[in-house]
C-alpha positions as CSV (number, residue, x, y, z in Angstrom):
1,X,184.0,-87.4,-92.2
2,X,182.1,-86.1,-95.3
3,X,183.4,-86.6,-98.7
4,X,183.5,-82.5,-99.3
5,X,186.0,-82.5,-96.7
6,X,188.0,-85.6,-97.8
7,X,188.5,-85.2,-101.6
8,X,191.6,-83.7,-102.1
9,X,192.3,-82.4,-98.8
10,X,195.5,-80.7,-98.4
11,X,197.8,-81.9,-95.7
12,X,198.4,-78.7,-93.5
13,X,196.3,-77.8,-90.7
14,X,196.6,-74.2,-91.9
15,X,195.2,-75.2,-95.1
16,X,192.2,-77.4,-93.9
17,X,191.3,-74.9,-91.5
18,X,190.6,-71.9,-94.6
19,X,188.6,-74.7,-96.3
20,X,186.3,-74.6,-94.1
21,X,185.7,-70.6,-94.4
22,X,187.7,-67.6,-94.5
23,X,187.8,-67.4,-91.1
24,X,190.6,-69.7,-89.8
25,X,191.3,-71.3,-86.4
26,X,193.3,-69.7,-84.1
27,X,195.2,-73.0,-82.4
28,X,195.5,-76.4,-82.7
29,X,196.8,-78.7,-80.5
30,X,197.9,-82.0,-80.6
31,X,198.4,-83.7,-77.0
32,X,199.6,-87.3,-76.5
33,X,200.1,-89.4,-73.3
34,X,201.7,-92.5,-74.1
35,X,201.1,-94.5,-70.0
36,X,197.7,-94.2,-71.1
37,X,197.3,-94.2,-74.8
38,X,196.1,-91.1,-75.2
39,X,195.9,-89.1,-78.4
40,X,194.0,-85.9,-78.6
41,X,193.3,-83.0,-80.8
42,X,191.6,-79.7,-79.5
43,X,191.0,-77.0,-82.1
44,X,190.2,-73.5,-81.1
45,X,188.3,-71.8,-83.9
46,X,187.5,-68.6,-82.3
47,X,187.5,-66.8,-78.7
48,X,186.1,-63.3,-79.8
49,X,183.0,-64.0,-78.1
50,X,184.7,-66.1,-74.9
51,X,186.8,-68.8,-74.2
52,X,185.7,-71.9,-76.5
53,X,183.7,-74.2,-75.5
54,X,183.3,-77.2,-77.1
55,X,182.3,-80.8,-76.1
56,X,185.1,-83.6,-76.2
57,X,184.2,-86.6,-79.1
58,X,185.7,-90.0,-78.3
59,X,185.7,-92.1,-81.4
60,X,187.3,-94.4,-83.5
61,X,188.5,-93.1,-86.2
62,X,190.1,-94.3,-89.5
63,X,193.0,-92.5,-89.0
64,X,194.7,-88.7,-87.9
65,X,193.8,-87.0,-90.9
66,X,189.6,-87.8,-90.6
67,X,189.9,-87.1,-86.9
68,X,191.5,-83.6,-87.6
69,X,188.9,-83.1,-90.2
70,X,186.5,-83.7,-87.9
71,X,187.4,-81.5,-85.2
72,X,187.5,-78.7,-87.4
73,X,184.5,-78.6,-88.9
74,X,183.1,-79.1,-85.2
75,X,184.9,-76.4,-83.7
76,X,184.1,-74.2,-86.8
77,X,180.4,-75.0,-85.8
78,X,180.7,-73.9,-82.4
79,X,182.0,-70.8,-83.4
80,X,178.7,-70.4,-85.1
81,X,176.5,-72.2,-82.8
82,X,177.4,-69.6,-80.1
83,X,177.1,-66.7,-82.1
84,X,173.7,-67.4,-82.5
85,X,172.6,-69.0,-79.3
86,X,173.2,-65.5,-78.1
87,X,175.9,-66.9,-75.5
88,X,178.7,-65.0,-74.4
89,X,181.5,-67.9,-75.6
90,X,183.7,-68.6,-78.7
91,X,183.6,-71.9,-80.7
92,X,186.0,-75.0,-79.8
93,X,185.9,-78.9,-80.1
94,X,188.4,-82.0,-78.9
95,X,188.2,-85.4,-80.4
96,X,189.9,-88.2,-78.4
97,X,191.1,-91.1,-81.2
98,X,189.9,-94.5,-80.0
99,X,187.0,-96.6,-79.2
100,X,185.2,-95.8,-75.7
101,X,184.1,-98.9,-75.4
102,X,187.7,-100.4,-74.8
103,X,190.0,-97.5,-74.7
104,X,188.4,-95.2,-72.1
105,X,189.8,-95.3,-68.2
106,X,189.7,-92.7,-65.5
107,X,193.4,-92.7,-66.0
108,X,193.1,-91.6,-69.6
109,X,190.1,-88.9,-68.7
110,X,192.9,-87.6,-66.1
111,X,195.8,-87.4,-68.6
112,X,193.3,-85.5,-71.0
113,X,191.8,-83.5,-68.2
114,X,195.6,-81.8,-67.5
115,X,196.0,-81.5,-70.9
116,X,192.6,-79.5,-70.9
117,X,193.9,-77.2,-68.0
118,X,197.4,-76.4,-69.7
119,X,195.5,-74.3,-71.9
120,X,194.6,-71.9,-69.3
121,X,191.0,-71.6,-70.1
122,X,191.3,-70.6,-73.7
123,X,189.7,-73.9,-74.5
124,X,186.5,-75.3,-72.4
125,X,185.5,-78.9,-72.0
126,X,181.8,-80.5,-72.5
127,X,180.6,-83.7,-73.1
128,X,180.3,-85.4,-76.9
129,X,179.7,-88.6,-78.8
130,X,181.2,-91.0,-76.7
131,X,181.5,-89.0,-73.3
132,X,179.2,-88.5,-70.7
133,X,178.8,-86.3,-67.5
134,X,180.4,-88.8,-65.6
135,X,183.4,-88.9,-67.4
136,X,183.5,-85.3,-67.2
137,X,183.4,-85.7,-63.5
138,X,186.8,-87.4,-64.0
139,X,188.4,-84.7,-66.1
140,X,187.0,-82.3,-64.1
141,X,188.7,-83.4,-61.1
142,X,192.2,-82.4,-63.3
143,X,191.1,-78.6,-64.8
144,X,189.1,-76.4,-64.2
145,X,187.5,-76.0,-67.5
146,X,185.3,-79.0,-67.7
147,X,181.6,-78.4,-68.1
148,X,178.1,-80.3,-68.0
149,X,179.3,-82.5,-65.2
150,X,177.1,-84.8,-62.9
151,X,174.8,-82.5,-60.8
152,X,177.0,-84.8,-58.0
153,X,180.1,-83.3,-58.9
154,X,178.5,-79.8,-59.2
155,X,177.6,-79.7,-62.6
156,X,174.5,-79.3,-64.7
157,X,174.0,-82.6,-65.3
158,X,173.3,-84.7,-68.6
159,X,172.6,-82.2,-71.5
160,X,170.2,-84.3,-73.8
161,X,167.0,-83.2,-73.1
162,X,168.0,-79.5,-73.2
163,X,169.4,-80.7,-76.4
164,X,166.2,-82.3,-77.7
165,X,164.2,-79.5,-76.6
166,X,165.9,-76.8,-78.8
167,X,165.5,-79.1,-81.5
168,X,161.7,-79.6,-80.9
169,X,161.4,-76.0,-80.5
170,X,163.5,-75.5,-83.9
171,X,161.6,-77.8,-85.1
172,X,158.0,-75.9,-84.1
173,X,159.3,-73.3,-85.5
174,X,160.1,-74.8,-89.4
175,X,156.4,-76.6,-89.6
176,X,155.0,-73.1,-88.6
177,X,157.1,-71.3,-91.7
178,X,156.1,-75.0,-93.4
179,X,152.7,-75.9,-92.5
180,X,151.5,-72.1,-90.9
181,X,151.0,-74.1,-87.8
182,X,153.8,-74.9,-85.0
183,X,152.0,-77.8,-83.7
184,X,153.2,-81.8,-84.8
185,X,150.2,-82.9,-84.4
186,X,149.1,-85.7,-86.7
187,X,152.7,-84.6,-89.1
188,X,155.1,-87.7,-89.8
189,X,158.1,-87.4,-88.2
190,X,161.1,-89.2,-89.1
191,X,164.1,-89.7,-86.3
192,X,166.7,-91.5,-87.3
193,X,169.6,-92.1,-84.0
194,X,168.6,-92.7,-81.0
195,X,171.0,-92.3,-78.6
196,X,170.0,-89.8,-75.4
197,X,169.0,-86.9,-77.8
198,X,167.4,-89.1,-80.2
199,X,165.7,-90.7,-77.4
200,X,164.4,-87.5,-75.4
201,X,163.2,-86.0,-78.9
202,X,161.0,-89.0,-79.1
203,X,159.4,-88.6,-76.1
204,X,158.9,-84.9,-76.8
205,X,157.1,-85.7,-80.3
206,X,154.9,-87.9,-79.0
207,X,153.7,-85.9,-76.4
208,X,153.2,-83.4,-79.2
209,X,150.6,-86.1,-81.0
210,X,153.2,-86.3,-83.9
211,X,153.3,-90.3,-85.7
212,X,157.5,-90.6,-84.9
213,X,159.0,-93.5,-87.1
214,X,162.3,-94.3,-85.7
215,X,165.8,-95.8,-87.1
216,X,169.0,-96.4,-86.0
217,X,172.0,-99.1,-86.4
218,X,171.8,-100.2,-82.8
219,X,169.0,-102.9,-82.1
220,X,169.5,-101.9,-78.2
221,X,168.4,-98.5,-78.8
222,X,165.3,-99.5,-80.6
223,X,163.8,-101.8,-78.6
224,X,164.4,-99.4,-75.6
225,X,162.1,-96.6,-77.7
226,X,159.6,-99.1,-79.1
227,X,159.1,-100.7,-75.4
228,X,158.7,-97.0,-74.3
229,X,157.0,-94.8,-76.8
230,X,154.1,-96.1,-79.8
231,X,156.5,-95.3,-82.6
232,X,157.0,-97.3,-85.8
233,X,160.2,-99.1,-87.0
234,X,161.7,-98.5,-90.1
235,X,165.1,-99.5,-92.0
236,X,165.3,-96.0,-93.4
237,X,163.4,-93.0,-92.9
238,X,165.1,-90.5,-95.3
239,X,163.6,-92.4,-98.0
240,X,160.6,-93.0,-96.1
241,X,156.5,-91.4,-96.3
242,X,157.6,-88.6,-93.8
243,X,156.7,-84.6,-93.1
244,X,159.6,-84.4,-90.9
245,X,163.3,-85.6,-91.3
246,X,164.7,-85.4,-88.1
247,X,168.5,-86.7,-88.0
248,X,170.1,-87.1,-84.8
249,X,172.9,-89.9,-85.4
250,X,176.4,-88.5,-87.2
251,X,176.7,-85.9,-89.6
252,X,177.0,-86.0,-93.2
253,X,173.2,-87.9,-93.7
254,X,172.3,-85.1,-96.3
255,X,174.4,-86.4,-99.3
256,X,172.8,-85.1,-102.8
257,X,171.4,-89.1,-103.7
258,X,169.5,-88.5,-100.2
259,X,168.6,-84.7,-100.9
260,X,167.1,-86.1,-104.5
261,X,164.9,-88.5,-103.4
262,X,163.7,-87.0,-99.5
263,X,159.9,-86.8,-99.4
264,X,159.9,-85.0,-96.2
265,X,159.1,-81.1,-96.5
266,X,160.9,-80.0,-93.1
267,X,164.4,-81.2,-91.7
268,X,165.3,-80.2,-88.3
269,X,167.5,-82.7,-86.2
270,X,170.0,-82.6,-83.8
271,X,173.4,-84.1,-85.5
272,X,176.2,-82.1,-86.3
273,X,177.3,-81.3,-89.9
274,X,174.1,-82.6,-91.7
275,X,175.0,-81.5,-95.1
276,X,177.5,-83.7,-96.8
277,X,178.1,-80.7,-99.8
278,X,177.5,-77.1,-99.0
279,X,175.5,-77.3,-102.2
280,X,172.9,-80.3,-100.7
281,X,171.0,-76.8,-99.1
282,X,170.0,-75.5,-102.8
283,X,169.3,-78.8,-103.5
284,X,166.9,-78.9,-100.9
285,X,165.6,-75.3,-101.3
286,X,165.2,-75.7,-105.0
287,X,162.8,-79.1,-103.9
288,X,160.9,-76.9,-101.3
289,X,162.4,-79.0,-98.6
290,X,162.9,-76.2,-95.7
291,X,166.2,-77.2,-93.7
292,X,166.8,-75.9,-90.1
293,X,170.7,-75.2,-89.7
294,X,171.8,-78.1,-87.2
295,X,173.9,-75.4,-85.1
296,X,170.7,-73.6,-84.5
297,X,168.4,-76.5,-84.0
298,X,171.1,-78.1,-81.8
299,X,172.3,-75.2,-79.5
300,X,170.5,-76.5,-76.2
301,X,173.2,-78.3,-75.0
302,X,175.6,-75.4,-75.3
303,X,173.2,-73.2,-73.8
304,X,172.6,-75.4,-70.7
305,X,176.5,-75.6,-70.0
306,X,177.4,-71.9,-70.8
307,X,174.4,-71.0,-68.3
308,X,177.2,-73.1,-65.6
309,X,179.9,-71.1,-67.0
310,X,178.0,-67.8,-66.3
311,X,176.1,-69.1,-63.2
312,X,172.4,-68.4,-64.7
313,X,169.5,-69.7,-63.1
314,X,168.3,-73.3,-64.2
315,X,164.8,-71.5,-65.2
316,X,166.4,-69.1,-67.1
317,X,168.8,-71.5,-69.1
318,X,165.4,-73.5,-70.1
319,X,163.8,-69.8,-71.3
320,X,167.0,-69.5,-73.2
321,X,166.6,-72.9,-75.2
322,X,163.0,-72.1,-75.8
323,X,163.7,-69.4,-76.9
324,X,165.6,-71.6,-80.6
325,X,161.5,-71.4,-81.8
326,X,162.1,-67.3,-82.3
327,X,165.9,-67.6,-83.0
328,X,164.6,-70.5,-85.9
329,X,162.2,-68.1,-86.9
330,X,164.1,-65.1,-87.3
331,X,166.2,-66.6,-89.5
332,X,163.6,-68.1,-91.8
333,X,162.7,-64.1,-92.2
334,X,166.1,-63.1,-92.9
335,X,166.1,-66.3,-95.3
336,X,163.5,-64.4,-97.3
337,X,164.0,-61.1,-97.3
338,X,167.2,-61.8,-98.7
339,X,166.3,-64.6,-101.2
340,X,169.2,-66.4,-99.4
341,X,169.2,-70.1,-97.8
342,X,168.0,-70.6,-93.9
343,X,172.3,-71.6,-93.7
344,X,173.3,-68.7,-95.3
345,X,170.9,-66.4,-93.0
346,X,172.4,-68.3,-89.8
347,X,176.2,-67.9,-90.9
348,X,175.4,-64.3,-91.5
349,X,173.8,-63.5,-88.2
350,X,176.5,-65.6,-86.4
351,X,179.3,-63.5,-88.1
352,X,177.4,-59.9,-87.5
353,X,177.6,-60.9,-84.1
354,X,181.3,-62.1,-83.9
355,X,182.2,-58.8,-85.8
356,X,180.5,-56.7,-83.9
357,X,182.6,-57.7,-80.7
């Protein structure tokens, strides 16, 4: 997790939790199976607007402390991420401790899928780093709170180019307050991770004219895009000739060595938790680097499996993640009318809404 996070943390959940803001979670829970070696945490940061929904991470962490670190800073950004999606649902997040690539088994997805349902629907289950609709398929079989499944099982399906598209659109939205033009045309763009959002953004730039250089740790995943796109390789693309900085991999990319030297005018990407430092944003402002808020930019995901949970219309769950351009662009205007950072004009509209309800 991000150094801001880690230095110093204190120990108790209760006191990690008002780090983050001073609005705390309202449960934690730890759940452990030991027949199949599963160790969870789900954190529920807020259910003022619904139940929370959140998707379920599987990944190796160091140890208990970074995986609780992470889940509360997710879950803390689903809180937000609804708000201003406009959905009707509260902010939550599970991380599952281990690596998928060895640890994962239908009987371990069933174990965690009960574990899911014993909350009673307080807490709602997507798919994350590491997961997939299919594995959802498997919990779902064991709760009814399990989202974004195969369209097979009855689900939605896979959520990434829902999820690419709100970032495209976010991102249309930042080189029109940028550039006074929405279109990508002929502008650099920068993606660094491509996994399925990475991968689906790609294709969307592209189509858009934009000249995508692409980056990421897994050779696989760059020889898949370079065999199907004309993009250009590169070993890093914060650092790189770009307009556009568009990161999709983990959070935390945005540390101040990186928001010192960026050349790109406009960030927008899909990962979670960009900013390593709160203060990396003025950084960036103070540069006249214009950054999109991830939860904002990211939000088509959400939106595609809150329209299951409130049984909307495909066609009008796709309106509803086009519509991130306006939501991106509303904020920008709030941004400067109040001489206040795109984040800050976000968080603000996020909590208006939770307050009001």
């Amino acid at each position: 997790m991000t150094a801001s996070l880690l230095d110093h943390a204190p120990t108790g959940v209760f006191d990690r939790s008002r780090r983050l803001s001073d609005r705390p979670h309202e449960q934690v829970v730890f759940c452990q199976d030991a027949a199949t070696g599963l160790r969870a945490i789900v954190a529920i940061h807020s259910t003022a607007l619904g139940p929370a929904l959140g998707g379920t991470r599987f990944y190796p962490y160091a140890d208990e402390a970074t995986a609780l670190e992470d889940v509360l800073r997710l879950s803390w950004g689903m809180t937000y991420k609804a708000a201003v999606a406009g959905v009707n649902l509260g902010g939550g997040k599970a991380v599952i401790l281990g690596d998928p690539a060895t640890d994962k088994s239908d009987a371990l997805l069933a174990a965690y899928g009960r574990f899911v349902e014993s909350l009673g629907g307080r807490y709602v289950t997507a798919a994350d780093v590491g997961t997939a609709a299919g594995d959802l398929d498997v919990v779902g079989r064991h709760t009814r709170y399990a989202v974004g499944r195969t369209a097979a099982a009855g689900g939605s399906g896979d959520s990434s180019p829902l999820t690419a598209l709100g970032v495209f659109r976010a991102m249309r939205a930042g080189a029109e307050h940028v550039w006074g033009t929405a279109s990508l045309d002929g502008r650099t763009v920068g993606v660094e991770g491509l996994g399925k959002v990475g991968y689906e953004l790609v294709r969307l730039l592209v189509a858009d004219g934009a000249d995508v250089v692409v980056t990421d740790v897994n050779p696989a995943a760059l020889a898949r895009v370079a065999a199907d796109f004309p993009v250009r390789i590169a070993s890093n693309v914060v650092d790189a000739p770009v307009d556009v900085y568009a990161p999709c991999a983990l959070g935390g990319t945005l540390t101040t060595s990186a928001g010192s030297t960026l050349g790109a005018r406009l960030v927008c990407g899909a990962a979670n938790n960009q900013l390593a430092r709160p203060e990396v944003e003025d950084l960036l402002r103070d540069r006249g680097i214009t950054w999109v808020p991830d939860y904002v930019a990211n939000a088509g995901g959400l939106i595609q499996v809150a329209g299951e949970v409130d049984g909307s219309d495909p066609s009008v769950v796709r309106s509803r993640v086009n519509a991130i351009f306006d939501r991106t662009a509303e904020i920008f205007a709030m941004s400067r009318d109040l001489g206040i950072g795109p984040g800050a004009a976000a968080n603000r509209l996020a909590e208006q809404r939770i307050d009001a309800a």
